[in-house]
Biopython code that builds the backbone (N, CA, C, O; Angstrom):
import numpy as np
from Bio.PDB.StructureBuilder import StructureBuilder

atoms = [
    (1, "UNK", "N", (0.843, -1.178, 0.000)),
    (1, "UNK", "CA", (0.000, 0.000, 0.000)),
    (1, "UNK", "C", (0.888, 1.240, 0.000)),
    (1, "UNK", "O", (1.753, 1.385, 0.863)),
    (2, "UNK", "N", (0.658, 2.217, -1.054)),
    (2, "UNK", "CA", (1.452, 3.112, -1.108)),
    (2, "UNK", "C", (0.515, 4.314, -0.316)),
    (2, "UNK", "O", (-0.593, 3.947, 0.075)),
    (3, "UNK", "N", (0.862, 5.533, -0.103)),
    (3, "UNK", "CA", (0.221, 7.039, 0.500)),
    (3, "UNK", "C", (-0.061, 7.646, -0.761)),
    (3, "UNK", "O", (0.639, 7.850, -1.753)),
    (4, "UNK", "N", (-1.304, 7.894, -0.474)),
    (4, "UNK", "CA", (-1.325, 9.424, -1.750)),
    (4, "UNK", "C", (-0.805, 10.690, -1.369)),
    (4, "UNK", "O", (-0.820, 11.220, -0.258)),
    (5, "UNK", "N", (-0.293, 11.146, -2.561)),
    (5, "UNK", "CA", (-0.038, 12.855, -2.142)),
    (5, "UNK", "C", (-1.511, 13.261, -0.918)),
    (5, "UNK", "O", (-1.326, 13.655, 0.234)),
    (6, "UNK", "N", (-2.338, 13.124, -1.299)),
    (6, "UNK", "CA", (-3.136, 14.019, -0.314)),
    (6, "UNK", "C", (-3.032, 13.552, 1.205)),
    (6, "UNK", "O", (-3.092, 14.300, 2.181)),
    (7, "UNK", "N", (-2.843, 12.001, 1.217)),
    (7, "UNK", "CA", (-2.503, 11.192, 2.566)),
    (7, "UNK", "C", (-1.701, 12.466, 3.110)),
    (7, "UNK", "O", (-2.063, 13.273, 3.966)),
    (8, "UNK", "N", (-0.359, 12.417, 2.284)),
    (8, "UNK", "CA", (0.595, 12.881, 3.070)),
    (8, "UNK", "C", (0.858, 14.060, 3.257)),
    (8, "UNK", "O", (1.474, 14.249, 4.305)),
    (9, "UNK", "N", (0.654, 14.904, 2.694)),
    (9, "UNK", "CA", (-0.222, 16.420, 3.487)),
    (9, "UNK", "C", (-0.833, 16.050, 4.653)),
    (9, "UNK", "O", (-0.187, 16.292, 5.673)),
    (10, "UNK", "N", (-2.148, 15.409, 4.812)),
    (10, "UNK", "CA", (-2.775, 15.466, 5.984)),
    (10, "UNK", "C", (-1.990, 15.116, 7.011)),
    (10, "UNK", "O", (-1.991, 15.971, 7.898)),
    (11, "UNK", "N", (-1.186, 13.991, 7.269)),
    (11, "UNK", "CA", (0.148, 13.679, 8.132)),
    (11, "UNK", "C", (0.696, 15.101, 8.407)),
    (11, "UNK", "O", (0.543, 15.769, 9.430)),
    (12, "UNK", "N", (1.345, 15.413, 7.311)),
    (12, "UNK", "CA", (2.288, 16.461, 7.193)),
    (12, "UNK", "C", (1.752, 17.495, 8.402)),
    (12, "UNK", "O", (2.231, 17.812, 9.491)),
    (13, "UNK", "N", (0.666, 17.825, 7.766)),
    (13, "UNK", "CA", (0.001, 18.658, 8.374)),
    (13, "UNK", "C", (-0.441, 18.762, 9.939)),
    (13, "UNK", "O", (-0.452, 19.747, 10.678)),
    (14, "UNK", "N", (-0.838, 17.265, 10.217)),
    (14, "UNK", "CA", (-0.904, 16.856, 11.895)),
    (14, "UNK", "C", (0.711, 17.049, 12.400)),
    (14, "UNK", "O", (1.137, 17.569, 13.431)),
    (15, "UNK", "N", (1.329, 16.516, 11.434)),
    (15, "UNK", "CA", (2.767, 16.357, 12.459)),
    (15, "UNK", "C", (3.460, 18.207, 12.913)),
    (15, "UNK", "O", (4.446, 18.535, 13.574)),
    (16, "UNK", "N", (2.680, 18.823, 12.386)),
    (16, "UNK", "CA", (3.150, 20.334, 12.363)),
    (16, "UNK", "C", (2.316, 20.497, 13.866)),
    (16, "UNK", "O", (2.324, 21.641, 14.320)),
    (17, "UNK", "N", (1.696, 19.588, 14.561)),
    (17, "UNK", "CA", (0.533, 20.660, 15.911)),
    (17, "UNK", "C", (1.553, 20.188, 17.119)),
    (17, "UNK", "O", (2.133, 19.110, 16.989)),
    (18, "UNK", "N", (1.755, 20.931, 18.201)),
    (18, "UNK", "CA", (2.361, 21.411, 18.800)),
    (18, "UNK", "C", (1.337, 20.443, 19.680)),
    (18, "UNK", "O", (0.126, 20.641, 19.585)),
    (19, "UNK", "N", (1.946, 19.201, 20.696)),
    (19, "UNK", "CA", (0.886, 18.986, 21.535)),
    (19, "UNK", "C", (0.995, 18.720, 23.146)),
    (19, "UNK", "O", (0.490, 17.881, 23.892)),
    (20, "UNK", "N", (1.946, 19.893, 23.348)),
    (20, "UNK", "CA", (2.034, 19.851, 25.134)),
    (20, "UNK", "C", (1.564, 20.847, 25.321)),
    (20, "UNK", "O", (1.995, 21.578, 26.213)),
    (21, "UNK", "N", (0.277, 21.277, 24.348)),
    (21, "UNK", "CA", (-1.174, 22.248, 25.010)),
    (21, "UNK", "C", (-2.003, 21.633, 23.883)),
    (21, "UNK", "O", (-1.769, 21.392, 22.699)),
    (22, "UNK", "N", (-3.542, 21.390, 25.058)),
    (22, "UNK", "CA", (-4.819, 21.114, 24.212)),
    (22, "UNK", "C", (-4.845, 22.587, 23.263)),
    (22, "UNK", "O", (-5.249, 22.485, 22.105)),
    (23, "UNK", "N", (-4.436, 23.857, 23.745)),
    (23, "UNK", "CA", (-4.867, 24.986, 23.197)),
    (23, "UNK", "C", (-3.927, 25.902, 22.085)),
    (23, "UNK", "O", (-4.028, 27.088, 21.770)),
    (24, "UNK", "N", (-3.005, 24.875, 21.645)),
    (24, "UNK", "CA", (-1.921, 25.264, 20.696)),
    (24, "UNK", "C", (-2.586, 25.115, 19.587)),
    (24, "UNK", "O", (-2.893, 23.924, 19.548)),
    (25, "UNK", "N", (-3.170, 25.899, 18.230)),
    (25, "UNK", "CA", (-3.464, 25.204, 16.734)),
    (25, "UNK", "C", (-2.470, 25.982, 15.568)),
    (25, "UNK", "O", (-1.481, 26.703, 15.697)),
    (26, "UNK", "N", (-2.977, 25.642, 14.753)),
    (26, "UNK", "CA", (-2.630, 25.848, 13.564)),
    (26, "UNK", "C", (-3.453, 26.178, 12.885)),
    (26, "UNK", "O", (-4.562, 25.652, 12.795)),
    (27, "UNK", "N", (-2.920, 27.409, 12.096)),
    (27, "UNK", "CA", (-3.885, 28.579, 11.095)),
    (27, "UNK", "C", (-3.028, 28.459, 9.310)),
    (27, "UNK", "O", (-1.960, 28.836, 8.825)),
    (28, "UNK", "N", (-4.182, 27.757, 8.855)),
    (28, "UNK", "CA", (-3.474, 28.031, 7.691)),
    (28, "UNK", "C", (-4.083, 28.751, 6.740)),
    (28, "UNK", "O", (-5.195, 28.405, 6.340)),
    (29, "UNK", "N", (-3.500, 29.762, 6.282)),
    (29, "UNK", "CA", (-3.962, 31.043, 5.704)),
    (29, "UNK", "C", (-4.446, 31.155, 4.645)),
    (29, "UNK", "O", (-4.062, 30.094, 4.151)),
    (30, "UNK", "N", (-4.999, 31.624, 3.900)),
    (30, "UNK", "CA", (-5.932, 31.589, 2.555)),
    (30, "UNK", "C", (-5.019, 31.836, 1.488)),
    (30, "UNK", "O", (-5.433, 32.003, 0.341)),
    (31, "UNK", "N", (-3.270, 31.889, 1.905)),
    (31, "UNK", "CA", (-2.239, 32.430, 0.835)),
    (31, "UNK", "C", (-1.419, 31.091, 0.580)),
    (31, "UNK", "O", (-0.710, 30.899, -0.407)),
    (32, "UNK", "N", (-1.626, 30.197, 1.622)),
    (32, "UNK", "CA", (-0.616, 28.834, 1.867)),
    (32, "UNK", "C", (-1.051, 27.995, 0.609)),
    (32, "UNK", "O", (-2.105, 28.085, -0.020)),
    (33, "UNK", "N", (-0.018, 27.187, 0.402)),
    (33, "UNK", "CA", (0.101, 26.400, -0.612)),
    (33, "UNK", "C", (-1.042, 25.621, -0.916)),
    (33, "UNK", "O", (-1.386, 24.820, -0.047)),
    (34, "UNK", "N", (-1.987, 25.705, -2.405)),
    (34, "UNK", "CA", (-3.252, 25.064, -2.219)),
    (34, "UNK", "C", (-3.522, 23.936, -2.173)),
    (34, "UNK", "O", (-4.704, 23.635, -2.335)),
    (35, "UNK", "N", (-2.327, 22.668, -1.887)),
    (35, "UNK", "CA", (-2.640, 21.398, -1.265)),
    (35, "UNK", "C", (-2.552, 21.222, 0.478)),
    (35, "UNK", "O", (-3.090, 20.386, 1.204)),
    (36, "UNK", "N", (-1.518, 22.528, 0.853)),
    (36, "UNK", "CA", (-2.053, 22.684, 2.663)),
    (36, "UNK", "C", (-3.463, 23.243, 2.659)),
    (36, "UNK", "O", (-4.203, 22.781, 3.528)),
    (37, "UNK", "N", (-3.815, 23.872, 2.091)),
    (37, "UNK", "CA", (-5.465, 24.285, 2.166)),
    (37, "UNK", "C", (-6.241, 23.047, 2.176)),
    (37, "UNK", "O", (-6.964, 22.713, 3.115)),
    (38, "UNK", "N", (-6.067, 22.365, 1.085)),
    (38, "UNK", "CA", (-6.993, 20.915, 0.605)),
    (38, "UNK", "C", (-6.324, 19.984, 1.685)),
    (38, "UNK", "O", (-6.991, 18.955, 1.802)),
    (39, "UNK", "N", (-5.469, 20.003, 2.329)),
    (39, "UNK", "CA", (-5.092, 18.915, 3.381)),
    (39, "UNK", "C", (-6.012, 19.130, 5.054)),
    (39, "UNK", "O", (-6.418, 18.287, 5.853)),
    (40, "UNK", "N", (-6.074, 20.777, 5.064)),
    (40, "UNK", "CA", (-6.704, 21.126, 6.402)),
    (40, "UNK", "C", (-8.157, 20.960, 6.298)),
    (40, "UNK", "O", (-8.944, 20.693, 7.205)),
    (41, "UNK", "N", (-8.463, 21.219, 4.680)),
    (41, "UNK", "CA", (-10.385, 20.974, 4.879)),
    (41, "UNK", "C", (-10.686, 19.345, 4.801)),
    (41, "UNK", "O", (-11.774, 18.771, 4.853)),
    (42, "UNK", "N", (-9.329, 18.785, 4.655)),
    (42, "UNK", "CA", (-9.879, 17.235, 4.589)),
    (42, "UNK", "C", (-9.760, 16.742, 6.154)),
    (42, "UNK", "O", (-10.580, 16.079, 6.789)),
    (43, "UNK", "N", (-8.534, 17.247, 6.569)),
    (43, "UNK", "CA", (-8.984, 17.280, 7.872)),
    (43, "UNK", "C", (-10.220, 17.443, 9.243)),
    (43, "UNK", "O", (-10.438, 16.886, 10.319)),
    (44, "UNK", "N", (-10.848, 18.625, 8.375)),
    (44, "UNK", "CA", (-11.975, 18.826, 8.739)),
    (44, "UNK", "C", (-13.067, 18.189, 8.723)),
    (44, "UNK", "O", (-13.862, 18.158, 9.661)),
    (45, "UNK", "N", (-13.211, 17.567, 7.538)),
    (45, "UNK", "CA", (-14.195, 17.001, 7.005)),
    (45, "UNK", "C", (-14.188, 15.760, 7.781)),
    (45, "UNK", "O", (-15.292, 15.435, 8.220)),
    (46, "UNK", "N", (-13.147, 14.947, 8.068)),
    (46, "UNK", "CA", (-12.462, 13.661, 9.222)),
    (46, "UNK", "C", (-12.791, 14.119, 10.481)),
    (46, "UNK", "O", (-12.568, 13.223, 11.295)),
    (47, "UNK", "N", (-13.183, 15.026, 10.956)),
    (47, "UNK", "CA", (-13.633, 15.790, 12.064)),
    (47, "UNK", "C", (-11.835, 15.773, 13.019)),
    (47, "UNK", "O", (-11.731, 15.754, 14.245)),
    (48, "UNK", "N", (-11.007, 15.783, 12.328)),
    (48, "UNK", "CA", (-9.763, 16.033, 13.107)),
    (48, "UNK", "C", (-8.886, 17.370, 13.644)),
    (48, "UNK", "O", (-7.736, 17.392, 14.082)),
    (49, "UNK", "N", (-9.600, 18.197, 13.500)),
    (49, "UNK", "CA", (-9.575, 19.798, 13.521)),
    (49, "UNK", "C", (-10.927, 20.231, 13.274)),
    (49, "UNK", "O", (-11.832, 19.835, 12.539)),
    (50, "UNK", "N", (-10.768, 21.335, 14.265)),
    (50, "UNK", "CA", (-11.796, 21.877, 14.538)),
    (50, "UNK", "C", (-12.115, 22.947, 13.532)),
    (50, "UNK", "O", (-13.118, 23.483, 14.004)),
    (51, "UNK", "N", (-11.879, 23.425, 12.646)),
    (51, "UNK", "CA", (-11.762, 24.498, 11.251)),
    (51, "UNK", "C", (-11.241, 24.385, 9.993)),
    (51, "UNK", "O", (-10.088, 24.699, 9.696)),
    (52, "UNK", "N", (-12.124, 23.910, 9.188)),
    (52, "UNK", "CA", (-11.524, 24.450, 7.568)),
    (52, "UNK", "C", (-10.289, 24.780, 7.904)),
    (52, "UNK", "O", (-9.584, 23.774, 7.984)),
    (53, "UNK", "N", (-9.793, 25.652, 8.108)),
    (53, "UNK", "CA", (-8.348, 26.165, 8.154)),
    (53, "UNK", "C", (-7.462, 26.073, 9.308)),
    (53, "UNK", "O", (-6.698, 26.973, 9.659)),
    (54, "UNK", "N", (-7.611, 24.854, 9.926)),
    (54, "UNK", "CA", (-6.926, 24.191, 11.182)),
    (54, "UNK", "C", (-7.706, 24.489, 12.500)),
    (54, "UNK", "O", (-8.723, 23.932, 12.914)),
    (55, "UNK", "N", (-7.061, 25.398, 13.000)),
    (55, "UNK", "CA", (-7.430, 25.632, 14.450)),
    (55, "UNK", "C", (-6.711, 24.672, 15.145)),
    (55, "UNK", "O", (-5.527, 24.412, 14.931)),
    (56, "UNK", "N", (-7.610, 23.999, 16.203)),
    (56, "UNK", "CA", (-6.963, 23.454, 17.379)),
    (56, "UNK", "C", (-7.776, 21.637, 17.196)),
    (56, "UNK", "O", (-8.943, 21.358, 16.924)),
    (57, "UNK", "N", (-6.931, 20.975, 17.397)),
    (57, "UNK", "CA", (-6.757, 19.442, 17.100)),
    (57, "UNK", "C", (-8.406, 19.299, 17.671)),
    (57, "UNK", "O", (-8.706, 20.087, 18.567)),
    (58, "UNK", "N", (-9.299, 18.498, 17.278)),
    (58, "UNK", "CA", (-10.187, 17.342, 17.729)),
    (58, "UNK", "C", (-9.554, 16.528, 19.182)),
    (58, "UNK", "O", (-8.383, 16.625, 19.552)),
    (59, "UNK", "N", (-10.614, 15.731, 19.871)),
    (59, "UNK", "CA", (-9.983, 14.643, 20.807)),
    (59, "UNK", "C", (-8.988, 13.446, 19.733)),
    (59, "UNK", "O", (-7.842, 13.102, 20.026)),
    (60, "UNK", "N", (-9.663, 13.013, 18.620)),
    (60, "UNK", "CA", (-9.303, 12.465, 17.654)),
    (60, "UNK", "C", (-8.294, 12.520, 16.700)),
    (60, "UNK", "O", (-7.544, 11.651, 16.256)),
    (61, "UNK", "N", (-8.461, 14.136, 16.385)),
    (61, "UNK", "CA", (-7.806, 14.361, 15.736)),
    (61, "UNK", "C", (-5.902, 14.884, 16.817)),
    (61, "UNK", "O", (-4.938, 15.292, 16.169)),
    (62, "UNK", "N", (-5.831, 14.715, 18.424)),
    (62, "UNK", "CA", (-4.818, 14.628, 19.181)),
    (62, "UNK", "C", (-4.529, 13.373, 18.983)),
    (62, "UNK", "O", (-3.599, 13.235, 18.189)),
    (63, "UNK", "N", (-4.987, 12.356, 19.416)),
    (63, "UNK", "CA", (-4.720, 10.955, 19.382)),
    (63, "UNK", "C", (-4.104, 10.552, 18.055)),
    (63, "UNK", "O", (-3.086, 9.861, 18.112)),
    (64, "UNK", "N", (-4.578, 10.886, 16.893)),
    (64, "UNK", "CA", (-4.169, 10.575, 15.510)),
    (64, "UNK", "C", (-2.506, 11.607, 15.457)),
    (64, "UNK", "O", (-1.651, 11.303, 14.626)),
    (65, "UNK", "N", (-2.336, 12.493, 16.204)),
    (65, "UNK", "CA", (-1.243, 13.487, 15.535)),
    (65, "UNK", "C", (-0.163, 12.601, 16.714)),
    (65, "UNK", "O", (1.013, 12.483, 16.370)),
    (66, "UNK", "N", (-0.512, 12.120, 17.811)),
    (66, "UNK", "CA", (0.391, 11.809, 18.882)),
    (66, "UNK", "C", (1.358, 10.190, 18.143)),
    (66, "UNK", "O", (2.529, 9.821, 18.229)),
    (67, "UNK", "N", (-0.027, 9.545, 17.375)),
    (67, "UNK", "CA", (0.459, 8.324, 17.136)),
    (67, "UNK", "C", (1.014, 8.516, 16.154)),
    (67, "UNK", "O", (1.834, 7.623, 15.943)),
    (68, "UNK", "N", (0.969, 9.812, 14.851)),
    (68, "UNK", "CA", (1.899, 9.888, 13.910)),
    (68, "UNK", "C", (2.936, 9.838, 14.861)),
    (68, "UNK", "O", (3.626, 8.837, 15.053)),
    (69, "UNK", "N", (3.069, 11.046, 15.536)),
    (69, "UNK", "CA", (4.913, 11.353, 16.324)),
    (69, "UNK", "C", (5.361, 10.056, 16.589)),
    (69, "UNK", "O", (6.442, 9.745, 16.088)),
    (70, "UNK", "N", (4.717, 9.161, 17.323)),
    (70, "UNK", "CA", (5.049, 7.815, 18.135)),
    (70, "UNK", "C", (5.740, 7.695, 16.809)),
    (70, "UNK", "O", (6.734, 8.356, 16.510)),
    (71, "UNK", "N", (5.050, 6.648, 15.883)),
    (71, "UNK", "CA", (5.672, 6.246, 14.514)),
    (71, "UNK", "C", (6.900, 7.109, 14.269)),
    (71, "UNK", "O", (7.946, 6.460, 14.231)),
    (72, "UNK", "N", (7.026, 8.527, 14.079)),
    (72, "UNK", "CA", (8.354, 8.903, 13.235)),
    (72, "UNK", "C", (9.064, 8.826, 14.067)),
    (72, "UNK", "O", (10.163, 9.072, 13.569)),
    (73, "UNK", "N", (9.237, 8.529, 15.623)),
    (73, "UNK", "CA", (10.347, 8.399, 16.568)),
    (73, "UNK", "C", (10.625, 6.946, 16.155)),
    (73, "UNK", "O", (11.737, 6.736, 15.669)),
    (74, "UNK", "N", (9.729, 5.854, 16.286)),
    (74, "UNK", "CA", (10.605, 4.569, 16.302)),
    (74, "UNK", "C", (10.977, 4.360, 14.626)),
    (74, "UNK", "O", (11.666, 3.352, 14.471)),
    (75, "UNK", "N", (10.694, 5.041, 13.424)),
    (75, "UNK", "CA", (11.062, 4.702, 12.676)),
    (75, "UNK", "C", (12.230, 5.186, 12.516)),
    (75, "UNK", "O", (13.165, 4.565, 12.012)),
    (76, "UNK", "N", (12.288, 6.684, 13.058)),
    (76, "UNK", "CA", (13.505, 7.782, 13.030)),
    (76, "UNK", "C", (14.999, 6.373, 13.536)),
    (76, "UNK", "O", (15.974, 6.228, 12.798)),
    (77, "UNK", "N", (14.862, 5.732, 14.548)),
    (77, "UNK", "CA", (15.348, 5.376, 15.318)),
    (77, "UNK", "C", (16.406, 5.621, 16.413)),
    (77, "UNK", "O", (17.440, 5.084, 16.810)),
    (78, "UNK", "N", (15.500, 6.896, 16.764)),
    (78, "UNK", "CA", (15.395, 7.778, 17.962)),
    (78, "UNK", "C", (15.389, 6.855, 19.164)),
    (78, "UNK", "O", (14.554, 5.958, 19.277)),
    (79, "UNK", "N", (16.400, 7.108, 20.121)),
    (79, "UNK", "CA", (15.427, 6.375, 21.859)),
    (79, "UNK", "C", (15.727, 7.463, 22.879)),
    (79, "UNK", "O", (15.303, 7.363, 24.030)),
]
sb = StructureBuilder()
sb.init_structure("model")
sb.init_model(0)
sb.init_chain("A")
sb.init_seg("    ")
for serial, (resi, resn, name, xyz) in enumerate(atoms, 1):
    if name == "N":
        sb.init_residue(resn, " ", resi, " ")
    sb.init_atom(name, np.array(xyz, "f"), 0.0, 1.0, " ", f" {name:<3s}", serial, name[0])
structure = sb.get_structure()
């Protein structure tokens, strides 16, 4: 199974949230690149952010950004 480009935006995009605050988000601006635009409303649409244009993580959408990080540490092969 390969990722689609759009997969990996949305990753991309979770792995960018800051998560040692529920109240940290991400704003992505109406000027940003128009596959980060199409990555944050798909986000949305997944109910994993709370805004079309990011905002602040879902309960879901924390859990999904924590277990990306998990993954790129043990793949990194980080300890």
């Amino acid at each position: 199974m390969s990722l689609s480009k759009e997969l990996i935006n949305e990753i991309d995009l979770l792995m960018k949230f800051d998560l040692s605050s529920a109240r940290v988000g991400l704003k992505v601006h109406s000027n940003a690149d128009p596959d980060i635009i199409a990555a944050a409303k798909r986000l949305y649409v997944k109910e994993l952010v709370e805004h079309e244009d990011g905002g602040f993580l879902t309960t879901l959408g924390h859990e999904a950004a924590e277990h990306l990080q998990a993954a790129k540490v043990i793949l990194s092969g980080v300890k």
